[in-house]
SERO-4910 file (N, C-alpha, C, O; in steps of 0.05 Angstrom, whole numbers):
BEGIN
 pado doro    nc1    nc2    nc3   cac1   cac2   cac3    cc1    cc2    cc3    oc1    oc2    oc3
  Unk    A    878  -1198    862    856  -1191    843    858  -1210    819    878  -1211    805
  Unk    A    838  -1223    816    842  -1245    797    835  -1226    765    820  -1207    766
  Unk    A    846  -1233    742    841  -1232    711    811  -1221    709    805  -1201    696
  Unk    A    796  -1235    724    760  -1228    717    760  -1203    727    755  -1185    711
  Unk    A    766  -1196    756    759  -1176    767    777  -1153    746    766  -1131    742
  Unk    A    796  -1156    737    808  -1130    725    795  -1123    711    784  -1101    714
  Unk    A    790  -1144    682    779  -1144    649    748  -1134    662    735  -1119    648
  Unk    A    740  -1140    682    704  -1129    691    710  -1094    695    698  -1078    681
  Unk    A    731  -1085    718    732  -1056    717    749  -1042    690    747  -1018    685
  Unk    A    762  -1057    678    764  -1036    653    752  -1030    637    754  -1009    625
  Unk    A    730  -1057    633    710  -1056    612    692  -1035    628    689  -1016    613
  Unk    A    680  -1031    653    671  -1011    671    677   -980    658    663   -964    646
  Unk    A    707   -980    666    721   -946    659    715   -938    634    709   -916    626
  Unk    A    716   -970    618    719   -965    585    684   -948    579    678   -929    565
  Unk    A    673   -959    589    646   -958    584    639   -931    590    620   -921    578
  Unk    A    652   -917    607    649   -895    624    652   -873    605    636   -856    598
  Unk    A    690   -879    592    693   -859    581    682   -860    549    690   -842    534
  Unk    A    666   -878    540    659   -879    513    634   -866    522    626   -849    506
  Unk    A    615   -871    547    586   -853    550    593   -831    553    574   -817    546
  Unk    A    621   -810    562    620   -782    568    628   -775    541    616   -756    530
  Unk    A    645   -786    529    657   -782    497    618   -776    479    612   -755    468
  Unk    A    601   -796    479    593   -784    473    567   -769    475    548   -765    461
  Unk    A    574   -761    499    554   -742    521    566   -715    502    553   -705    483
  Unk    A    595   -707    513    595   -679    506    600   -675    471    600   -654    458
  Unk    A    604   -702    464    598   -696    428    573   -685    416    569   -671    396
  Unk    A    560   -695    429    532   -683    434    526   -662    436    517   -649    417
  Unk    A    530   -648    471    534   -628    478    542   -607    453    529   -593    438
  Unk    A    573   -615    457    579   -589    431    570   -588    410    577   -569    396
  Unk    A    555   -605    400    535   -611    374    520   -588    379    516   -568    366
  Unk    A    512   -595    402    473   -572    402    484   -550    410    468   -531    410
  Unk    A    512   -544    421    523   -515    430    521   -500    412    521   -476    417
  Unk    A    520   -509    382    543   -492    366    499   -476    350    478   -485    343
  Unk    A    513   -447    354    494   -431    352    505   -413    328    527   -405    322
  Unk    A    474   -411    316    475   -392    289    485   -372    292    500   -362    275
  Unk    A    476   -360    320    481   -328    321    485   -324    348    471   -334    366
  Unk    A    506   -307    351    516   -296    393    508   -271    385    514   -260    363
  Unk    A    490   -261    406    490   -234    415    511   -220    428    518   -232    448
  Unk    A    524   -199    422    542   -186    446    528   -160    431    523   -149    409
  Unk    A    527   -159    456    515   -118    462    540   -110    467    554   -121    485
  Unk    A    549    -89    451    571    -73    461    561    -41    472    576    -23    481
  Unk    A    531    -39    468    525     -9    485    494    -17    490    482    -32    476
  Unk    A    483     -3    513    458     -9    513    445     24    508    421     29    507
  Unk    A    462     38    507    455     71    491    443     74    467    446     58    449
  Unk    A    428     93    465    412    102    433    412    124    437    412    135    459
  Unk    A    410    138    407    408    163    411    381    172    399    378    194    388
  Unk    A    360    151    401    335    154    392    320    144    430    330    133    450
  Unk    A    286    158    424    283    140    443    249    129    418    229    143    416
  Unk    A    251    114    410    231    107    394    203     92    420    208     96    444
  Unk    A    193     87    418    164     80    423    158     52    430    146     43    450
  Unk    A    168     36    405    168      9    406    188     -9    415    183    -33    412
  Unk    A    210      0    425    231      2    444    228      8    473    221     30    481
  Unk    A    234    -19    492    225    -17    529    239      2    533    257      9    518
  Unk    A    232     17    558    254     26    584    266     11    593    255    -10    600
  Unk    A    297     17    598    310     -1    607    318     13    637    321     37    642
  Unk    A    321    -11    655    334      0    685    355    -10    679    354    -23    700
  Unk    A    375    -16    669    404    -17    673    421      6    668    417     27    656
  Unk    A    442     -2    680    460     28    672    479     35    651    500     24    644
  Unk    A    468     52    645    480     55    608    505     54    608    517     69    624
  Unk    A    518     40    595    542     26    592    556     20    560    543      7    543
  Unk    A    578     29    553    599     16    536    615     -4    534    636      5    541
  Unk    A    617    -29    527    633    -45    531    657    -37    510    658    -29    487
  Unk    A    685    -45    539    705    -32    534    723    -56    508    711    -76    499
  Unk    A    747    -49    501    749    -64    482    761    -97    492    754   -120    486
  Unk    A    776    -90    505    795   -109    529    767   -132    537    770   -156    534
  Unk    A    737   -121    548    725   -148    553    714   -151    530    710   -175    525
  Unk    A    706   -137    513    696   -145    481    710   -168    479    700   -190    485
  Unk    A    739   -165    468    759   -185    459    761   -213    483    771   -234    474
  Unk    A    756   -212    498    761   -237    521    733   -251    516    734   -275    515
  Unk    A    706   -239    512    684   -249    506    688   -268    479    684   -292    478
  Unk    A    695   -253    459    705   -265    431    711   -298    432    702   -319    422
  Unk    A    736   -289    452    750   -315    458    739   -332    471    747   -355    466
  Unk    A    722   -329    487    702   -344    503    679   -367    481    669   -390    481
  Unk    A    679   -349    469    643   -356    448    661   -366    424    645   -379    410
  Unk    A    688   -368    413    693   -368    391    682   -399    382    664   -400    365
  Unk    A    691   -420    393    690   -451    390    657   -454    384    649   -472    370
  Unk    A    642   -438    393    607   -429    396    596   -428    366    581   -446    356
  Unk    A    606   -402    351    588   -397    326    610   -378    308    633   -376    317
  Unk    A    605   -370    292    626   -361    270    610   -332    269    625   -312    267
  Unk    A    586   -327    271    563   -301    269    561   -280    295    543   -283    311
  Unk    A    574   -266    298    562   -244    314    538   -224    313    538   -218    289
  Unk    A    520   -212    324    510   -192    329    511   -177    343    506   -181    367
  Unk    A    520   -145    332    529   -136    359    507   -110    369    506    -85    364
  Unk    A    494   -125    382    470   -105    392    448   -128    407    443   -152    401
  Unk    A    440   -117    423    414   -124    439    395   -104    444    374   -108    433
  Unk    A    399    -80    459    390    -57    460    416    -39    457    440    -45    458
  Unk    A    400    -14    450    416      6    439    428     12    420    419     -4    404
  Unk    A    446     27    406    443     28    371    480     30    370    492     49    380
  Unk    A    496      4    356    517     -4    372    535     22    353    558     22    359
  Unk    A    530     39    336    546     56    314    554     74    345    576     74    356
  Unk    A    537     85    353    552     96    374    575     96    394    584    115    407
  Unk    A    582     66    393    601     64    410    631     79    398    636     80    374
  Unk    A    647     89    418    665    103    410    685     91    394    694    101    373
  Unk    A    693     66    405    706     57    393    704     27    371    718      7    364
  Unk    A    678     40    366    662     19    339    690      6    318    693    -18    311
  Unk    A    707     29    311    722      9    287    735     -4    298    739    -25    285
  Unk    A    748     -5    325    770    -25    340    756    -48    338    764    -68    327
  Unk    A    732    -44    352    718    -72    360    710    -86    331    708   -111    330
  Unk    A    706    -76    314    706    -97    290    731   -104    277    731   -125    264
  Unk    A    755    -87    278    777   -101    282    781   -127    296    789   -147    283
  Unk    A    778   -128    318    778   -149    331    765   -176    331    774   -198    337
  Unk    A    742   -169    322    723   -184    302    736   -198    286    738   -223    286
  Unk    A    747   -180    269    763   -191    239    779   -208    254    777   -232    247
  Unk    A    795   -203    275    824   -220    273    813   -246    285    823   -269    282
  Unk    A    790   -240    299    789   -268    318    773   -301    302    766   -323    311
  Unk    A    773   -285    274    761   -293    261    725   -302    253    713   -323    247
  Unk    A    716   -269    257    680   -268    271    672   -260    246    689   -252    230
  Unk    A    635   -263    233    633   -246    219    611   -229    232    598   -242    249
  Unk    A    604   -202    229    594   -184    245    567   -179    228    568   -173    205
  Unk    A    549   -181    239    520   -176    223    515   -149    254    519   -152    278
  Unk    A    504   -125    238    503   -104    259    466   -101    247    455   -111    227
  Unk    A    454    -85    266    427    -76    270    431    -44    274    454    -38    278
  Unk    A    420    -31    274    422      3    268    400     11    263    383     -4    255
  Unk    A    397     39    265    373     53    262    374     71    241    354     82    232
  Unk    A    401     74    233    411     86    208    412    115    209    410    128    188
  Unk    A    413    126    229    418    157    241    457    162    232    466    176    214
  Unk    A    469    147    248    502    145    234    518    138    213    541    144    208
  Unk    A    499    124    201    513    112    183    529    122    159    545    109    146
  Unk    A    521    154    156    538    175    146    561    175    154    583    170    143
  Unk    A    554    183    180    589    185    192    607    165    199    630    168    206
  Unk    A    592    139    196    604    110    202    615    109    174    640    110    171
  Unk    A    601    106    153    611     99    126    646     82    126    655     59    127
  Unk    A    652    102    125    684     99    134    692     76    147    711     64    136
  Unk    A    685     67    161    699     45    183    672     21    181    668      4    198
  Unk    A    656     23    156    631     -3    155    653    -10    127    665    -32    127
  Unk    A    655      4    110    667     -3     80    697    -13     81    706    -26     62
  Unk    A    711     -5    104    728    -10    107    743    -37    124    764    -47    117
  Unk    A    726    -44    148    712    -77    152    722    -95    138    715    -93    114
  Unk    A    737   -115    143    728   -143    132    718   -158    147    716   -181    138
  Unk    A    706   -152    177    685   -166    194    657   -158    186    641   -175    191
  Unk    A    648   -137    174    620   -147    163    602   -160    143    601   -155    119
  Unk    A    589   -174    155    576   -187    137    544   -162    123    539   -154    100
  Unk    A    529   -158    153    511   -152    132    495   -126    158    496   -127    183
  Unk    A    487   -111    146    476    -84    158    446    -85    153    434    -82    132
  Unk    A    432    -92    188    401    -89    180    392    -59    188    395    -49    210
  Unk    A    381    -45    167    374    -22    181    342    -17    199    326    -27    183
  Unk    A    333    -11    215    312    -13    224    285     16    211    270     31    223
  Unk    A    289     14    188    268     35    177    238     54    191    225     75    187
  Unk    A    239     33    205    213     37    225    220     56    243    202     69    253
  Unk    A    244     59    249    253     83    259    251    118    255    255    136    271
  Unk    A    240    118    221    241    130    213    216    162    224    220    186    222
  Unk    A    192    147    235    166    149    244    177    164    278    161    179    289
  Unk    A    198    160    287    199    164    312    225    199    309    233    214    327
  Unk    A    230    199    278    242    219    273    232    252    282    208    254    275
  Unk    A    238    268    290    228    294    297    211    307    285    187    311    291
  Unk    A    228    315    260    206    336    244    211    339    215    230    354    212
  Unk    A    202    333    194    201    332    165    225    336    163    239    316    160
  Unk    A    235    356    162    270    354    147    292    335    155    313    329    143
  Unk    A    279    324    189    300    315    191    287    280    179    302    261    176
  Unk    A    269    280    177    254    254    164    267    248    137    274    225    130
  Unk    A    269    266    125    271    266     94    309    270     96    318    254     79
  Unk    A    325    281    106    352    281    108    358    245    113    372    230    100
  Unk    A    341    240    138    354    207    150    344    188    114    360    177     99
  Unk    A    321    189    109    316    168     87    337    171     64    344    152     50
  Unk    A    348    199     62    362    196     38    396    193     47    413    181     34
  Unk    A    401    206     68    433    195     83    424    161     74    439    149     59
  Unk    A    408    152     81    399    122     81    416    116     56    440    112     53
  Unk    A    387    118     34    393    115      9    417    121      4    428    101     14
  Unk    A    433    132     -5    464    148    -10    475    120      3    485    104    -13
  Unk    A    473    112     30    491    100     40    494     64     22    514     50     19
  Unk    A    461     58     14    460     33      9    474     43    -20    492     28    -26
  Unk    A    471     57    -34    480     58    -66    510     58    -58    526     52    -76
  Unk    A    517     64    -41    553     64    -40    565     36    -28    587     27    -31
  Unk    A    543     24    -13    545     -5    -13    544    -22    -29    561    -40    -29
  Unk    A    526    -23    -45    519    -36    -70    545    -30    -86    554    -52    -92
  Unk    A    558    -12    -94    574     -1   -110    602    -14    -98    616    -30   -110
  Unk    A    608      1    -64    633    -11    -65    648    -33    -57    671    -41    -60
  Unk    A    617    -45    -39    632    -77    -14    607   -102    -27    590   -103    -45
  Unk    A    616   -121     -5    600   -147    -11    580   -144     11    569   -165     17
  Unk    A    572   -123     26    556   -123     50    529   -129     45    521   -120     23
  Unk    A    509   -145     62    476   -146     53    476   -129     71    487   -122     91
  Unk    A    453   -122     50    438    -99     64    410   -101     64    396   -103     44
  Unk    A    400   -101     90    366   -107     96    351    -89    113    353    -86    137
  Unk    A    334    -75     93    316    -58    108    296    -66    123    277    -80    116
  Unk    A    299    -57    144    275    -70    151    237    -49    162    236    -27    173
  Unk    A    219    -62    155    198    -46    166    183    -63    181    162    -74    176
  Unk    A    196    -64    201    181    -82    232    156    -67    239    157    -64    263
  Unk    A    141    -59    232    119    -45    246     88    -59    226     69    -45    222
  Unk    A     89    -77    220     64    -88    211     52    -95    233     66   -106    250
  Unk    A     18    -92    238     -6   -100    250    -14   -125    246    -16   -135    224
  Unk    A    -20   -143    278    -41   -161    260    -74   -157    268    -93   -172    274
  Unk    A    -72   -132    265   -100   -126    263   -108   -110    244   -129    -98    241
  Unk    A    -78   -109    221    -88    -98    193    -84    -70    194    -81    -57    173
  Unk    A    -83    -57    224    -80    -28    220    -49    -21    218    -35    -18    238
  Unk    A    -40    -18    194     -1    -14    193     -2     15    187    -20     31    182
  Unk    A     28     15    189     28     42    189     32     52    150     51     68    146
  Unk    A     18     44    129     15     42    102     32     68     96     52     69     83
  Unk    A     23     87    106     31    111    100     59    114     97     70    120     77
  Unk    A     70    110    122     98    113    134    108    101    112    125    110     97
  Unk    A     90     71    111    109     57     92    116     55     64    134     43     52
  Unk    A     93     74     56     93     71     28    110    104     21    114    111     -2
  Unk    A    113    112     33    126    145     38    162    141     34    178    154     19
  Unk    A    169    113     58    196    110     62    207     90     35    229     90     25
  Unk    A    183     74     26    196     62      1    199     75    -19    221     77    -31
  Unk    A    167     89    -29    177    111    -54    203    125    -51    218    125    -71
  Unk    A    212    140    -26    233    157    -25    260    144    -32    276    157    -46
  Unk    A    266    118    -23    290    101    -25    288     85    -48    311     77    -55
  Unk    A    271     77    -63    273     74    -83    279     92   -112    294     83   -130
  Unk    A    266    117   -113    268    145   -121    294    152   -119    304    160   -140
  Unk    A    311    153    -97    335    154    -96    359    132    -99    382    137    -93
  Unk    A    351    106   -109    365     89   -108    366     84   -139    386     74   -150
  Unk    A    337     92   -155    328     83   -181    324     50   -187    331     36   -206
  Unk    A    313     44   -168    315     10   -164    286     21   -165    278     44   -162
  Unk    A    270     -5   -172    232     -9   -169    231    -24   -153    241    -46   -160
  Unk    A    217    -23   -117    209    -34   -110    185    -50   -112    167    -46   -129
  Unk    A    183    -69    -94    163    -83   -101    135    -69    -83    138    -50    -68
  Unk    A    103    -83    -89     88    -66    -80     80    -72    -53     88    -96    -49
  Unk    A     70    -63    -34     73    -69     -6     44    -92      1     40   -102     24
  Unk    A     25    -96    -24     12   -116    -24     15   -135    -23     -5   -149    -18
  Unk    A     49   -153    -25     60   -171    -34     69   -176     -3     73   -198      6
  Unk    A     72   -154      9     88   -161     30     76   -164     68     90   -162     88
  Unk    A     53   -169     67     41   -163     96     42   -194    106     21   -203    114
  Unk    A     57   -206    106     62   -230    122     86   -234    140     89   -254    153
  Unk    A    105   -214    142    139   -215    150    146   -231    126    144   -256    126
  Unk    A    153   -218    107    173   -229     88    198   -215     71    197   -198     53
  Unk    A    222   -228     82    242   -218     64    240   -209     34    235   -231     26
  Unk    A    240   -196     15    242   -193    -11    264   -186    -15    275   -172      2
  Unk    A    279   -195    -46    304   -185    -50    295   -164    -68    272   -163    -78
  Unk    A    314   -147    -73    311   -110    -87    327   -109   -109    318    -99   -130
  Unk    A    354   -120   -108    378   -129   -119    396   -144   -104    395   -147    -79
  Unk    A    417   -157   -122    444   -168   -107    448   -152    -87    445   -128    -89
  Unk    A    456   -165    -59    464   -158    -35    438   -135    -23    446   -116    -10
  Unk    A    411   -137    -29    394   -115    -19    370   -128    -18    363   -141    -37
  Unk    A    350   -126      7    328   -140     21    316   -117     26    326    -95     28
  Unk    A    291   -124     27    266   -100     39    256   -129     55    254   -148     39
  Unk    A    251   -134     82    244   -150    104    224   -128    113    230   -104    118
  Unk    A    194   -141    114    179   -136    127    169   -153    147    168   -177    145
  Unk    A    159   -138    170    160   -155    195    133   -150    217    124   -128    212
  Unk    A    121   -159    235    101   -160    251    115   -143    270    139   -147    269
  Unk    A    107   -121    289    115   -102    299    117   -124    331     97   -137    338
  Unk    A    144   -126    348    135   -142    365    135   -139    397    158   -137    404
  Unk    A    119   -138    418    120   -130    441    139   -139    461    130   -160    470
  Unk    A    165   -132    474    192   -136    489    173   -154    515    152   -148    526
  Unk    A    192   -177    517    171   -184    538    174   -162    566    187   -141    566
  Unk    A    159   -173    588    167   -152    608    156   -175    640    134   -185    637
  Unk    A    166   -179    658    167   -189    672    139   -186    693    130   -205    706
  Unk    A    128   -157    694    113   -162    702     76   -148    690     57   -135    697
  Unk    A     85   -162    670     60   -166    657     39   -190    656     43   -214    658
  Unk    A     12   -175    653     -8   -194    661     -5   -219    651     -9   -239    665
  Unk    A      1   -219    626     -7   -246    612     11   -263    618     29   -258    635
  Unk    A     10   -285    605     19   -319    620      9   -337    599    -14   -341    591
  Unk    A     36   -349    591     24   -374    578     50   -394    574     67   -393    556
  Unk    A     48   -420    602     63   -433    604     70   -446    569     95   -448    565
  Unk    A     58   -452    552     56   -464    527     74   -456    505     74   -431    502
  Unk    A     88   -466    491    101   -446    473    134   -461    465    147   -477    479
  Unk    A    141   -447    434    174   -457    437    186   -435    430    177   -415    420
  Unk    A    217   -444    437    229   -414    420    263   -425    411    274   -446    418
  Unk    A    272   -409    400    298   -418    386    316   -408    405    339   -415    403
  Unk    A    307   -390    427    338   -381    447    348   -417    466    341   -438    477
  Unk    A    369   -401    458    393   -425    472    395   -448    458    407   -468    465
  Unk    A    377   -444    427    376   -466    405    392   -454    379    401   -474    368
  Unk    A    398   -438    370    402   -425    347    414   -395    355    425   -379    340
  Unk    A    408   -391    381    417   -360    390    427   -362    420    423   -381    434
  Unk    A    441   -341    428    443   -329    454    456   -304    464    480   -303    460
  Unk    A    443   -284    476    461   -262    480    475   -260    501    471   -276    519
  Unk    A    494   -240    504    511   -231    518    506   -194    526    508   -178    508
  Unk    A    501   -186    551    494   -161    551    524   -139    556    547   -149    556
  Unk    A    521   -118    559    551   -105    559    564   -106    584    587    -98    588
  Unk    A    544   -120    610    563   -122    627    568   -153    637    573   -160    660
  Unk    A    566   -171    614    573   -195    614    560   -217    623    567   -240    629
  Unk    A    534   -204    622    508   -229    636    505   -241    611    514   -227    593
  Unk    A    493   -266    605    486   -283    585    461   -293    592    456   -305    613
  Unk    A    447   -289    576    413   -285    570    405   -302    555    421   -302    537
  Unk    A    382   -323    548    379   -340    524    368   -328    505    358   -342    488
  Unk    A    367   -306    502    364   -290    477    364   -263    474    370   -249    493
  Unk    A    357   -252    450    360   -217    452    332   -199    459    327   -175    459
  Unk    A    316   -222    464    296   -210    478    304   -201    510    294   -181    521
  Unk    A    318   -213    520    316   -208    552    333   -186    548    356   -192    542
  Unk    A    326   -159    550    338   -136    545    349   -131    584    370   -124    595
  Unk    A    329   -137    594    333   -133    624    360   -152    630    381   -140    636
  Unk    A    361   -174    628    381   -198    639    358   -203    670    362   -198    694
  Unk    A    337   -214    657    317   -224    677    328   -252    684    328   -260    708
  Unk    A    338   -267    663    338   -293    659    375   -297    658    386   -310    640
  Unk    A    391   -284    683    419   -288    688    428   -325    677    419   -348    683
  Unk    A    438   -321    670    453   -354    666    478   -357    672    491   -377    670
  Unk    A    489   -323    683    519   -324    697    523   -301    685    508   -289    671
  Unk    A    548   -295    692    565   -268    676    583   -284    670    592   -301    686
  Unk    A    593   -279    637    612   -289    627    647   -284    637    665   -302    636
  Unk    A    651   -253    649    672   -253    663    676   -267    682    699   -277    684
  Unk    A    654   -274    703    666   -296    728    661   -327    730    668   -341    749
  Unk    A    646   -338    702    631   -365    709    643   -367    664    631   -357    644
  Unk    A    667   -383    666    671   -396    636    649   -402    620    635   -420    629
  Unk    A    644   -394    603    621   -395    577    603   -421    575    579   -425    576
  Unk    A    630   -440    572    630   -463    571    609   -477    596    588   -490    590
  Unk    A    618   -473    622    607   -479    641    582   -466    645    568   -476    663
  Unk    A    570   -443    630    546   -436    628    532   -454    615    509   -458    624
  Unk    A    541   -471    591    532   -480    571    518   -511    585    505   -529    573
  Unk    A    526   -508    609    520   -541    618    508   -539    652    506   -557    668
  Unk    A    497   -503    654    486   -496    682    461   -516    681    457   -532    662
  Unk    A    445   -515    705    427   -525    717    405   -507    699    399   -523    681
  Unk    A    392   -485    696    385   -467    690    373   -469    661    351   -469    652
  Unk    A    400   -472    650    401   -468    622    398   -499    604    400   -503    580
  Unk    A    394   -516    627    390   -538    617    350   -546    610    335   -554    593
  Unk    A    352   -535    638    317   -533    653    307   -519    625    290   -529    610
  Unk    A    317   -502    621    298   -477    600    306   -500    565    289   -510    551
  Unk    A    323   -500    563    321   -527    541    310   -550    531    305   -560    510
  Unk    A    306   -557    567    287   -585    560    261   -577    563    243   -590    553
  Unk    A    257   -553    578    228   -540    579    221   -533    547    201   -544    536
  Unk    A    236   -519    535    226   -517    502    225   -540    492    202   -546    490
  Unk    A    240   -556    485    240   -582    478    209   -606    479    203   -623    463
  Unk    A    194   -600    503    174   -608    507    156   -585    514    143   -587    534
  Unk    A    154   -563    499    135   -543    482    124   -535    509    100   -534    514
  Unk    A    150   -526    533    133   -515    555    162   -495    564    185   -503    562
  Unk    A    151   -467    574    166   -445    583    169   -447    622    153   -449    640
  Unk    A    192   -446    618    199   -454    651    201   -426    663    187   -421    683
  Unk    A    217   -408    652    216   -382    660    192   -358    663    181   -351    643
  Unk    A    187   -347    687    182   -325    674    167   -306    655    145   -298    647
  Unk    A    189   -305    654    190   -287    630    196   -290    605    206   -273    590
  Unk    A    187   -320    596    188   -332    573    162   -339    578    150   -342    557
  Unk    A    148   -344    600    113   -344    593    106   -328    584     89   -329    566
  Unk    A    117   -300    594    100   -277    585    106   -264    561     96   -242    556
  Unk    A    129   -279    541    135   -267    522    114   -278    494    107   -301    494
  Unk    A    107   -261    475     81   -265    460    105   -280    432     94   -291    413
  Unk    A    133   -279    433    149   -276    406    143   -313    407    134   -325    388
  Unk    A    148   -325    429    147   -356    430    118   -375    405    117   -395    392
  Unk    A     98   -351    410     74   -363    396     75   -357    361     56   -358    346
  Unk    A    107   -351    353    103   -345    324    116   -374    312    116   -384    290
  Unk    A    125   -382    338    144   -420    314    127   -439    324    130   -463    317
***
């Protein structure tokens, strides 16, 4: 083998490994996501209205695959959420799993309907994995019967004034149930603010200010988020519209409690499998056939799936 032929295939190899070097620099560039979903229950102890039926089987994730998931996603994002469906205060062993959070070094942003949060108190204040507690206010409407309406808003209240008072937690209310056909639920809403404000002695702001989905701050560490009420996609629904972008598998991705990975927290079903994280490495999800298709499909403002045609949330970016 003469001098040419060598210096030709090293320069070859060389070339090889400087294009994969920076292939997956890349890669892990666009991997790294704002926010992981892990559902640790798909249980509620509400059944609200604006919330699908789900056919899966109601499930707890135990702590043992919690923690192996962690480890999986850590190199991923620094942000957890731990909910997709179902209301995650219930899980039994809620303080472990944010223990584990803490150690693996996660911060935990939770979603809630604010029914527990009385009896959670304890193990939220006590946390140094949370960052920030959205409560879902809109919940409030799906409550039984006046006393117990007026008990949940002010357990509420109580709970944010002891937040404000004793941790660094945000706290964001939220009232997802705005119209865009103008018909909101005003009442509900102007009922649930007077009351939490009344009990908080804070002045909210007036709800004229707010019919666009817009965060407002209340005080340090406290949001009133108002929001467009939004329909779960569903697989076999009429509508269709190949057109559209969305931030899953850009900025987000969930994880369901029995370890399917979903490109977002809309697929409450796991319509859109991209593997289960117990038998197929995270990592190697991150570079499926699948999940590439549905990337470059957003990318050029077209839905490959499904059930990302039929979802209406794509037409808000």
């Amino acid at each position: 083998m003469t001098n040419f032929d060598c210096s030709y295939k090293f320069n070859v190899f060389l070339r090889f490994i400087i294009e994969k070097y920076i292939f997956f620099s890349f890669l892990f560039k666009m991997k790294k996501f704002k926010k992981i979903y892990v559902e640790i229950t798909n249980i509620c102890n509400l059944n609200c209205s604006f919330c699908s039926d789900s056919g899966r089987r109601p499930a707890f994730i135990d702590a043992e695959a919690f923690s192996t998931i962690l480890d999986q996603i850590k190199p991923y994002t620094q942000y957890i959420y731990l909910h997709v469906k179902g209301e995650p205060l219930l899980h039994p062993d809620f303080g472990k799993l944010l223990d584990i959070s803490y150690n693996k070094g996660f911060k935990v942003n939770i979603t809630t309907n604010g029914t527990l949060l009385k009896k959670l108190t304890p193990s939220l204040f006590n946390s140094k994995a949370v960052r920030q507690i959205n409560i879902s206010l809109h919940s409030f409407s799906e409550q039984s019967n006046n006393k117990t309406k007026s008990d949940y808003l002010k357990n509420i209240a109580l709970f944010v004034k002891e937040a404000l008072a004793k941790s660094n937690i945000y706290i964001s209310l939220r009232l997802w149930n705005l119209q865009a056909d103008g018909n909101n639920q005003e009442n509900d809403n102007e009922f649930i603010i007077n009351t939490i404000q009344d009990e908080l002695d804070i002045q909210f702001p007036s709800l004229e200010i707010a019919r666009n989905g817009e965060s407002i701050k209340i005080a340090d560490n406290l949001f009133l988020h108002f929001e467009y009420e939004f329909t779960w996609p569903n697989i076999k629904a009429s509508i269709s519209n190949v057109k559209g972008f969305c931030l899953g598998l850009r900025n987000q991705i969930a994880i369901l409690t029995d370890g399917t990975v979903v490109p977002c927290c809309l697929d409450s079903e796991g319509v859109i499998d991209l593997g289960n994280i117990h038998k197929v490495p995270f990592s190697k999800i991150l570079i499926s056939k699948r999940y590439t298709a549905i990337y470059n499909g957003f990318s050029a403002n077209v839905a490959v799936e499904d059930l990302c045609q039929k979802c209406c949330f794509k037409e808000r970016f």
